[in-house]
C-alpha positions in Angstrom: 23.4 -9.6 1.0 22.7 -6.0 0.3 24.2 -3.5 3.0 21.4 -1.8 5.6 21.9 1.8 3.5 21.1 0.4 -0.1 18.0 -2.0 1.5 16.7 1.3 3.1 17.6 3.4 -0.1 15.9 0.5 -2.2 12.4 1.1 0.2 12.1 4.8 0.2 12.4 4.4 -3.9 10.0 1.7 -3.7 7.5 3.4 -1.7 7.8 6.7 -3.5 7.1 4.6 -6.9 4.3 3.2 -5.1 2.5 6.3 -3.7 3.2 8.2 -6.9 2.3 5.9 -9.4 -0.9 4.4 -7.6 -2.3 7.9 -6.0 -1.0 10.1 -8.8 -3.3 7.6 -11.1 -6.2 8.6 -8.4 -5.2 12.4 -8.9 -4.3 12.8 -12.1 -5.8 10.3 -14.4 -8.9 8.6 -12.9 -11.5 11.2 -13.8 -9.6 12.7 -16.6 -12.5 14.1 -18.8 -13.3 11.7 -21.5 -10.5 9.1 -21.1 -10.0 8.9 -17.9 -8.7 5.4 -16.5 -11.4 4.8 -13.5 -11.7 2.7 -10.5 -10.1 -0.3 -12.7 -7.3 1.9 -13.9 -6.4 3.2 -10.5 -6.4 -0.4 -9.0 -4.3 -1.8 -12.1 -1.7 1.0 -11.3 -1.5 0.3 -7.5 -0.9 -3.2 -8.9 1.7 -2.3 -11.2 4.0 -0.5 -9.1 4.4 -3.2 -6.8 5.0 -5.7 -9.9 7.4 -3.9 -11.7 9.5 -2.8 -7.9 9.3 -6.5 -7.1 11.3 -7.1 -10.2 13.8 -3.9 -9.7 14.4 -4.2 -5.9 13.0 -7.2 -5.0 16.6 -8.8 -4.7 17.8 -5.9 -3.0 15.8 -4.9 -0.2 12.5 -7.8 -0.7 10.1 -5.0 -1.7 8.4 -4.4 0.9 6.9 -0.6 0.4 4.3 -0.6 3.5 4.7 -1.1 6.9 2.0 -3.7 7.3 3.8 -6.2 4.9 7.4 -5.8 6.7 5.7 -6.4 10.5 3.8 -9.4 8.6 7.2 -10.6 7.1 8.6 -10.7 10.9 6.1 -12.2 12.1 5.5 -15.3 9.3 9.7 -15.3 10.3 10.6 -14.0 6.8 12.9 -10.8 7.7 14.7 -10.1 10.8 12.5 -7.8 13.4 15.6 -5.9 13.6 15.3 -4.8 10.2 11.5 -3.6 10.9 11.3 -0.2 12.3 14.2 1.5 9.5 11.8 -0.1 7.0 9.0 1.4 8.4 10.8 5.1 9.2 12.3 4.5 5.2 8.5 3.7 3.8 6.8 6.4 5.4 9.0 9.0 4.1 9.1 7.6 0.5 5.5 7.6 0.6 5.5 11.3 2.6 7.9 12.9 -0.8 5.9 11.0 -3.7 2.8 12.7 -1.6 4.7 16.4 -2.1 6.1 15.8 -5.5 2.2 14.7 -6.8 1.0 17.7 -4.9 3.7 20.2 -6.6 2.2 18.0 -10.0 -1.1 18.4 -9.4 -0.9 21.8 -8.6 0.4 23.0 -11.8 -3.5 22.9 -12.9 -5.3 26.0 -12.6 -8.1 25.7 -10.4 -6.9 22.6 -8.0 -7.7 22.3 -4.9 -6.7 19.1 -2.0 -10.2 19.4 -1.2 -11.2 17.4 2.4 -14.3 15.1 1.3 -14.3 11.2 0.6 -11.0 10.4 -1.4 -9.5 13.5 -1.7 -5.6 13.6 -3.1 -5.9 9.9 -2.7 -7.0 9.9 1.4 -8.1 6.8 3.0 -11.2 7.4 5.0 -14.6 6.4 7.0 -17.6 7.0 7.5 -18.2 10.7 6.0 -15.1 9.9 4.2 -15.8 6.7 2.9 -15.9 7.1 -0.9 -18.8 4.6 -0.4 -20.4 6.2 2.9 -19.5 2.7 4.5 -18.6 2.8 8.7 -15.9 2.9 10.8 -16.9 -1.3 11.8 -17.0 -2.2 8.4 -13.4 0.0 6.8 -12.3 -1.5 9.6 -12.9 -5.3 9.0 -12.2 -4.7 4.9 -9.1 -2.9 5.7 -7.9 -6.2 8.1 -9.3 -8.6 5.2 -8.1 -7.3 2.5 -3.9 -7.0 4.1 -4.5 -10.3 5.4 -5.4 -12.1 2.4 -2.5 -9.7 0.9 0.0 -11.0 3.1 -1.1 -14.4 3.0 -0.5 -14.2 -1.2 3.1 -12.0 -0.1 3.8 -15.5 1.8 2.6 -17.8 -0.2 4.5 -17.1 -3.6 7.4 -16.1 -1.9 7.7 -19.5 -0.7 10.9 -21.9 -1.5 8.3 -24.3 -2.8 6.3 -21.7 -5.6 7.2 -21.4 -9.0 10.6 -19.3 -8.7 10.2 -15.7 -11.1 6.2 -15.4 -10.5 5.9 -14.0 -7.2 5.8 -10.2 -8.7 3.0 -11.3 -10.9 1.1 -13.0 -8.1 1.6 -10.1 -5.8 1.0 -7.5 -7.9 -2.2 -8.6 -9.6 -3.5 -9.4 -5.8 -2.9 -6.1 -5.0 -5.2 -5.0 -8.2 -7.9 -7.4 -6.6 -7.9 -6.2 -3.4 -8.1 -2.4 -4.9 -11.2 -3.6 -7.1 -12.8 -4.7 -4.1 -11.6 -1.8 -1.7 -11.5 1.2 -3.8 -15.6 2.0 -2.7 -15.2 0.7 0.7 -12.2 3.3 2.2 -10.5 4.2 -0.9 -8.2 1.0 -0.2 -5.0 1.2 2.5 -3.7 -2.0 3.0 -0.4 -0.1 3.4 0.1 2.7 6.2 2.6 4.6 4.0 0.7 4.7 1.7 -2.2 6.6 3.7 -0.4 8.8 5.8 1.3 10.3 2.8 -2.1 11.9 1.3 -3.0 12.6 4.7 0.0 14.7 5.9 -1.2 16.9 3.3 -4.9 17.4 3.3 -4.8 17.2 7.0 -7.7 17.8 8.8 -10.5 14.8 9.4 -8.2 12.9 6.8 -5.0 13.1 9.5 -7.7 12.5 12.7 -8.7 9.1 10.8 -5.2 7.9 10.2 -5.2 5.5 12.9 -7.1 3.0 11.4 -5.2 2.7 8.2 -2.2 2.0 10.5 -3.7 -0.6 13.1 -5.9 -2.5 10.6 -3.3 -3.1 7.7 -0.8 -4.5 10.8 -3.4 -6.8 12.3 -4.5 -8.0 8.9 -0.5 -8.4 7.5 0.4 -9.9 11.2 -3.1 -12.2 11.2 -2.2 -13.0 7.5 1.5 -14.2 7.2 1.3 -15.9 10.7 -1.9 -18.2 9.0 0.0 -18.8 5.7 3.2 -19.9 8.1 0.5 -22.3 10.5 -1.3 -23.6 7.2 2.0 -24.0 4.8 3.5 -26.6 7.5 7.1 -26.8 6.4 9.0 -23.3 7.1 10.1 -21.8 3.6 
């Protein structure tokens, strides 16, 4: 078993990879005039950070990279809950300096600007900042779906009983489903490092809606992994 310092170390690297490679796709690439990757490009990237961390620290730390998964891993009794807030404290800063080093990026283009609208630098919003004008009540419920079906695929390849070497695949291209469905919606959370990352910088209405990105991915990871645990019988 990996010593606290190097699980810690492995998360903030995660995270940072995560953050990075998924918004920096948002900020960088998605509208990039005349090749630019799109909605499916950005949601393939969130996807493939997770995938290819799974395989680098997945044996190290479990891969964790957001909040929401580690409080669902506790409670589906995968990790230990004393393990749960350094995670969280090491996530949140990984995604916090992948945040600063895209900003330092994207700034290197003359002209830039954070802007404070719907999606910008990557923010999670609702309502006025819903990429998709959607409300607070329904951000809300997508934001708990979405990390609960999330967790519940996090539980359910992980298992003893799955196919052993797949679960980075599984997870990964989930995580590029759920961005599919929830890119319009809020600009897709499901991970409150992830969020609060963006947010520290554009500050503003961006920051003020934060909340939400932190209580609905926890009720939805917490909601998920305990379901998977009640529905998958045997303890794994």
């Amino acid at each position: 078993m990996a010593p606290m310092s190097r699980k810690l170390s492995a998360e903030l690297i995660g995270t940072f990879w995560l953050v990075f490679g998924g918004c920096g796709s948002a900020v960088l690439a998605a509208a990039f005039p005349g090749v630019g990757i799109g909605l499916l490009g950005v949601s393939l990237a969130f996807g493939l950070t997770v995938l290819t961390m799974a395989y680098a620290i997945g044996h190290v730390s479990g891969c964790h990279l957001n909040p929401a998964v580690t409080l669902g891993l506790v409670a589906g009794g995968r990790h230990p809950s004393s393990e749960a807030l350094p995670y969280i404290v090491a996530q949140v800063i990984g995604g916090a300096l992948a945040a600063a080093a895209l900003y330092v990026v994207a700034s290197g283009k003359a002209g830039f600007q954070l802007g404070n609208g719907p999606g910008a630098f990557a923010t999670n919003g609702f309502g006025d900042l819903s990429p998709g004008g959607y409300s607070m009540t329904a951000c809300l419920v997508a934001e708990v779906v979405l990390t609960f079906m999330f967790l519940f695929i996090i539980m359910g390849a992980t298992d003893a009983r799955a196919p052993a070497g797949f679960a980075p695949i599984a997870i990964g291209l989930g995580l590029t489903l759920i961005h599919l469905i929830g890119i319009p919606v809020t600009n897709l959370s499901v991970n409150p490092a992830r969020s609060t990352g963006p947010a520290l910088l554009v500050g503003g209405e961006a920051l003020s809606q934060l909340w939400l990105f932190w209580v609905a991915p926890i009720l939805g990871g917490v909601l998920g992994a305990v379901t998977y645990r009640t529905v998958a019988g045997a303890k794994s």
